[in-house]
N, C-alpha and C positions, 0 to 999 in steps of 0.2 A: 318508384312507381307504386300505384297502391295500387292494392289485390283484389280489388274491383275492377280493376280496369284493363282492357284487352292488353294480350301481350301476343306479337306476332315473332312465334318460333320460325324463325327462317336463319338462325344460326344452323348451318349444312353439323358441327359436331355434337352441337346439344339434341339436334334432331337423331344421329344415328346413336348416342345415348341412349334411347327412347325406343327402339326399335328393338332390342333385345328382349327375349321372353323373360329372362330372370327376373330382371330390370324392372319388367310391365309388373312383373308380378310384387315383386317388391315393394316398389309404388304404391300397387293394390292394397295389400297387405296394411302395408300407415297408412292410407287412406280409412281404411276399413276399423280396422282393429285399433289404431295410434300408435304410440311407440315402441319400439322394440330392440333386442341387441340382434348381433349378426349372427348369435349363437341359436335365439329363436326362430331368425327368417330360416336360419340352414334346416333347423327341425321341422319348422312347417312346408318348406318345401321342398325338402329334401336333399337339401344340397350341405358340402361343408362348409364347414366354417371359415375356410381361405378362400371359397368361392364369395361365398353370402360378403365377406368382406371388400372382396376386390371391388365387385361390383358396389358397392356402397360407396366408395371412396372415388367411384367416379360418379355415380348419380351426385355425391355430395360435390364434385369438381364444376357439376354444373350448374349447379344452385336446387338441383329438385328435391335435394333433403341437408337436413343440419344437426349435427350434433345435440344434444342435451349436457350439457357438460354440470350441471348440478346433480343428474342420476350417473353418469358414467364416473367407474371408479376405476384406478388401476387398469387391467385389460379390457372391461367390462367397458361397453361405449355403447350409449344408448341414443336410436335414431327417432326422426322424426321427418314426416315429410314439412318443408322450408315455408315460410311465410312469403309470401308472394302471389302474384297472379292467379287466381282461380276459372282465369278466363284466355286460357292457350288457344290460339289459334295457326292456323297453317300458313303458309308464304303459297299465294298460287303459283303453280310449275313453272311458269316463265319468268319469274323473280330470283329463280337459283341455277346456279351455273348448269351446264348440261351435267360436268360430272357431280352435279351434288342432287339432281333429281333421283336417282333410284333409291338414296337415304328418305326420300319424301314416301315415294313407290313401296321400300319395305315399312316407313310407318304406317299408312295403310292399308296393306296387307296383316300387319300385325292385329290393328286394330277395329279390321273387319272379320279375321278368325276370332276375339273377343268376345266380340258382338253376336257371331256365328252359337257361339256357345251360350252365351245367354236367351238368345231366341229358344234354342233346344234346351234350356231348362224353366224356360218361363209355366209349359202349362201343369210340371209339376210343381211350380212355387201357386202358381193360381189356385192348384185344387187344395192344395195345402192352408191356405189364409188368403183368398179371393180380398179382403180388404187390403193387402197388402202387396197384389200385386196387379198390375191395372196397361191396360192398353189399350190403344186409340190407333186406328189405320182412317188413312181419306185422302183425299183431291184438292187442291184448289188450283183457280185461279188469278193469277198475281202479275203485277209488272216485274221489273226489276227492284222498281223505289221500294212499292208495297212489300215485297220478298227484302228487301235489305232491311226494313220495318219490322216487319214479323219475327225476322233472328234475332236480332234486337231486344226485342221484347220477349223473346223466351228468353232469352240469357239473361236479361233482368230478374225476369221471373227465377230460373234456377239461383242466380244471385240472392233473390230475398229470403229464399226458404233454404239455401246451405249453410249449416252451421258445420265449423270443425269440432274434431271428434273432442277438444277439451273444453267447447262451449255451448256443445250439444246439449237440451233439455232429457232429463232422465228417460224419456221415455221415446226420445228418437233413435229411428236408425238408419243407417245406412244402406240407400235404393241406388238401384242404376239405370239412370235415367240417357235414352238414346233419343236424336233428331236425325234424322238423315233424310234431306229432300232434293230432287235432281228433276228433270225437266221429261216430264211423261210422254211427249212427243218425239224423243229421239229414239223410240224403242226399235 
């Protein structure tokens, strides 16, 4: 599969993977920053080093990170989030067995308290460098076609201008960019 191209997470394990705060953050973390050993995620997030490991050794079980094995020496085992799909998506709720929706229900959850916290840190990243931090609220109206269109073409769009963090131009960084849209009429 190339890493352009949608990938529907509706594996019920890789999904409750993904559900864990360590986990999220971790991911964050090589997302953010790039490689690191299990000795640094423990220092940056506080956790130990049998922790920061465990948990590696299954995000790596599931493909969402990999080895470096030209930096890891002896103990020392240097991560990386995994080459792959940059473009995850969800299994709608009736595609997963009943008992594998609440693994759906806790990623959501996870990743609306995420979201929750970035909201509550936006207007002091605004006041701080307004060019670098930017937001847009609105309305539209759409079909279904137009709305499956539109996603589309913003995920294109996120697609043209993400680079990873080892092909990143010196002077980019690292934004977090949210879409979230739902039918205004069901309030």
């Amino acid at each position: 599969m190339k890493d352009d191209e949608p990938f529907l997470l509706d594996d019920p394990a890789r999904l409750k993977a993904l559900t864990h705060p360590m986990r999220r953050l971790m991911l964050r973390h090589l997302k953010v920053h790039g490689p690191a050993t299990s000795t640094t995620l423990g220092e940056v997030l506080g956790a130990k080093t049998g922790t920061t490991s465990y948990h590696l050794r299954l995000l790596e079980k599931y493909g969402f990170i990999e080895e470096i094995p030209e930096r890891s020496t002896g103990r020392e085992r240097w991560w990386r989030r995994a080459e792959g799909p940059r473009d995850m998506r969800l299994p709608a709720p009736g595609r997963l067995a009943p008992e594998d929706r609440p693994a759906l229900a806790a990623f959501h959850r996870a990743g609306m308290e995420e979201d929750r916290e970035l909201f509550e840190r936006f207007p002091a990243a605004y006041q701080r460098d307004p060019d670098w931090a930017k937001s847009s609220r609105g309305m539209s109206r759409m079909t279904k076609e137009e709305f499956e269109e539109f996603f589309e073409a913003y995920v294109a769009l996120l697609m043209k201008y993400n680079h990873r963090v080892e092909d990143a131009p010196p002077d980019a960084r690292p934004l977090y960019i949210r879409l979230f849209a739902l039918p205004a009429d069901e309030e």
